[in-house]
C-alpha positions in Angstrom: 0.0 0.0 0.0 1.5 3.4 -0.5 1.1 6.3 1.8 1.0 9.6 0.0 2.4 12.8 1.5 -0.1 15.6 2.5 0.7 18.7 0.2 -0.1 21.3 3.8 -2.5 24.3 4.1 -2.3 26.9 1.5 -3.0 30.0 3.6 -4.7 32.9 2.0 -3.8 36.2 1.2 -5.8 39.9 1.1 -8.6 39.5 -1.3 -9.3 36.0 -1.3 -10.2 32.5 0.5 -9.2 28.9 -0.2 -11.8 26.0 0.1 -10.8 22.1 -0.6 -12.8 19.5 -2.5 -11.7 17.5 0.3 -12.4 18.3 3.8 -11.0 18.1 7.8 -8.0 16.4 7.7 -8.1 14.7 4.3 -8.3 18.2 2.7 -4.6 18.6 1.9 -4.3 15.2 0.8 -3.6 13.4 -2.4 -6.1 14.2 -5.0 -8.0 17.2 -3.1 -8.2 19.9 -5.3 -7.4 23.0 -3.4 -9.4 26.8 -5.2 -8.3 30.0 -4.7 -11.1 32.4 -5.3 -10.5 36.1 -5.2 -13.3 38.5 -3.9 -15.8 40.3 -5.7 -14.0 42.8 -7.4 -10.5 41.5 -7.4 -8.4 39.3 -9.9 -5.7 37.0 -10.4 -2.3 39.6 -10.2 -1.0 37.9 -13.3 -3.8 36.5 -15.2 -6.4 39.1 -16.5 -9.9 39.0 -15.5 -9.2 35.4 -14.3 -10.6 35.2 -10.5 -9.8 31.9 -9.6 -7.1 29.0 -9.8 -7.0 25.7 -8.6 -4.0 23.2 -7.6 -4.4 19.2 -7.3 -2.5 17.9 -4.2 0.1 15.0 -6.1 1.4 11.8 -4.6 4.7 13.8 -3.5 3.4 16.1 -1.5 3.1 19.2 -3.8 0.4 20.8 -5.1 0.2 21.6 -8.8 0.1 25.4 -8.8 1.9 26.9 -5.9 -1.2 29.0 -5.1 0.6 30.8 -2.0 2.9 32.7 -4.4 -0.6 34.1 -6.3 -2.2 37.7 -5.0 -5.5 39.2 -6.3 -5.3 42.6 -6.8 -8.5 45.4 -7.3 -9.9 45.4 -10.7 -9.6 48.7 -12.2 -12.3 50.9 -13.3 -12.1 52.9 -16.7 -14.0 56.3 -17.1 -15.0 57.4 -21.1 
């Protein structure tokens, strides 16, 4: 049988929450899909319009998309 590492919490920043398809203390573990979601009126930093991302927890221990290094930042507002 092989024991998978857990990939650890991925802790939020300004702007945004993360919520597991897994939960209590199977939620970091392999195959939970962890999804950052930025608030209304926010977006990715480096991903236009996009406000949200997901990461897959992998047998090793490390989640696809390394969600802690990712920021939402305000939309901005154009005036004609």
């Amino acid at each position: 049988m092989d024991i998978f590492s857990d990939c650890g919490t991925i802790l939020p920043s300004a702007h945004q929450s993360i919520s597991y398809s897994l939960k209590d203390n199977l939620k970091t573990s392999f195959m939970s899909v962890a999804v950052m979601i930025c608030d209304f009126g926010y977006h990715i930093d480096s991903d236009s319009y996009s406000f949200s991302q997901s990461a897959t927890c992998d047998k090793n221990g490390n989640w696809t998309q390394n969600l802690n290094e990712r920021k939402c930042q305000a939309i901005g507002m154009i005036f004609l």
